[in-house]
C-alpha positions as CSV (number, residue, x, y, z in Angstrom):
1,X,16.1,21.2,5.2
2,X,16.6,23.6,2.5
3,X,17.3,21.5,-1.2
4,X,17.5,23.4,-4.3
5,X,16.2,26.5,-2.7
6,X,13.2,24.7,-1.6
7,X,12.3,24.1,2.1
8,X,12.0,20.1,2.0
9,X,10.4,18.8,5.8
10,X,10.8,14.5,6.5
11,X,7.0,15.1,5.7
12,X,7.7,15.4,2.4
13,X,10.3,13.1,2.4
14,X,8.1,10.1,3.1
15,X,5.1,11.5,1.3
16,X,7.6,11.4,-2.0
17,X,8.7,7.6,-0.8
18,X,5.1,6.0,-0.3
19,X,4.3,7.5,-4.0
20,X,7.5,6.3,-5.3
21,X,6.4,2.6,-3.5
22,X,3.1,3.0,-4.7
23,X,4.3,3.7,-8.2
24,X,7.0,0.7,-7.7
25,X,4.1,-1.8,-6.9
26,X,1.2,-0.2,-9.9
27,X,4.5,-0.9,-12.5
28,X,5.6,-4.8,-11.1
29,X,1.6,-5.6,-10.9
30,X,1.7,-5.2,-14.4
31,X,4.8,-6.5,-15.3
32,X,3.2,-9.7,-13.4
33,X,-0.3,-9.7,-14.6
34,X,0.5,-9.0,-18.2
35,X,3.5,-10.9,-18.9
36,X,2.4,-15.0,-18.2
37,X,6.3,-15.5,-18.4
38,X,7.6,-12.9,-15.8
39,X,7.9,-14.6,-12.5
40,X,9.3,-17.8,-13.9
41,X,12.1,-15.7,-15.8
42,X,12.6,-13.1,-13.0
43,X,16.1,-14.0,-11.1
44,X,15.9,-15.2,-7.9
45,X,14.3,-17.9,-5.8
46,X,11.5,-19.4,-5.3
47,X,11.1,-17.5,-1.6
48,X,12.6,-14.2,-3.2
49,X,9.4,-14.3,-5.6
50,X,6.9,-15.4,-2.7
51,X,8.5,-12.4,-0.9
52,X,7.4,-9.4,-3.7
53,X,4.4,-11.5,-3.8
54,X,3.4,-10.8,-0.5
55,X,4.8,-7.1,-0.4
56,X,2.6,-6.4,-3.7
57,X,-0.3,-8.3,-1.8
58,X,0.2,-6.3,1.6
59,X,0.3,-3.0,-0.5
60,X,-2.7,-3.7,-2.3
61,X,-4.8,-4.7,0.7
62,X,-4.4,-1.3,2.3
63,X,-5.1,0.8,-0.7
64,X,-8.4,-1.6,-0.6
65,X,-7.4,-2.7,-4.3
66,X,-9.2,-6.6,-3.6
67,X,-8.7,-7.5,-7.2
68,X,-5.3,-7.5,-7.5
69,X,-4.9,-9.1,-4.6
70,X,-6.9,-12.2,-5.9
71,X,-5.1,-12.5,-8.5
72,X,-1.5,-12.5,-7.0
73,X,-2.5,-15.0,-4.3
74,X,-3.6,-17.3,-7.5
75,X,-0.4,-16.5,-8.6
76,X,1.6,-17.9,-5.2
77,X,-0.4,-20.7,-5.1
78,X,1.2,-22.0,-8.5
């Protein structure tokens, strides 16, 4: 596929996406982690929250990032 003069494969293509979801879950880690408030003001419900939860979670186990993890499953327990 050519874009912008530039020869793009679906390689590419879902190399950009997994940075853009690996960016997506680094910036709402933070948002989580730093802001005590952010969950409880965050629209949605209860499930919606446990849901990014558990994406962020899943993420972080397969970069090997155990820390973070911890501290979000402290986080779904409350």
């Amino acid at each position: 596929m050519n874009i912008n003069g530039q020869d793009i494969t679906a390689a590419d293509i879902v190399t950009q996406l997994d940075m853009l979801h690996t960016g997506w879950c680094r910036l709402m880690y933070k948002c989580i982690s730093t802001d005590e408030q952010f969950l409880k003001d965050m629209g949605g419900t209860i499930y919606e929250k446990r849901q990014l939860l558990d994406e962020l979670i899943e993420h972080f186990i397969t970069t090997e990032e155990y820390e973070k993890c911890a501290e979000l499953v402290k986080l779904k327990g409350c």
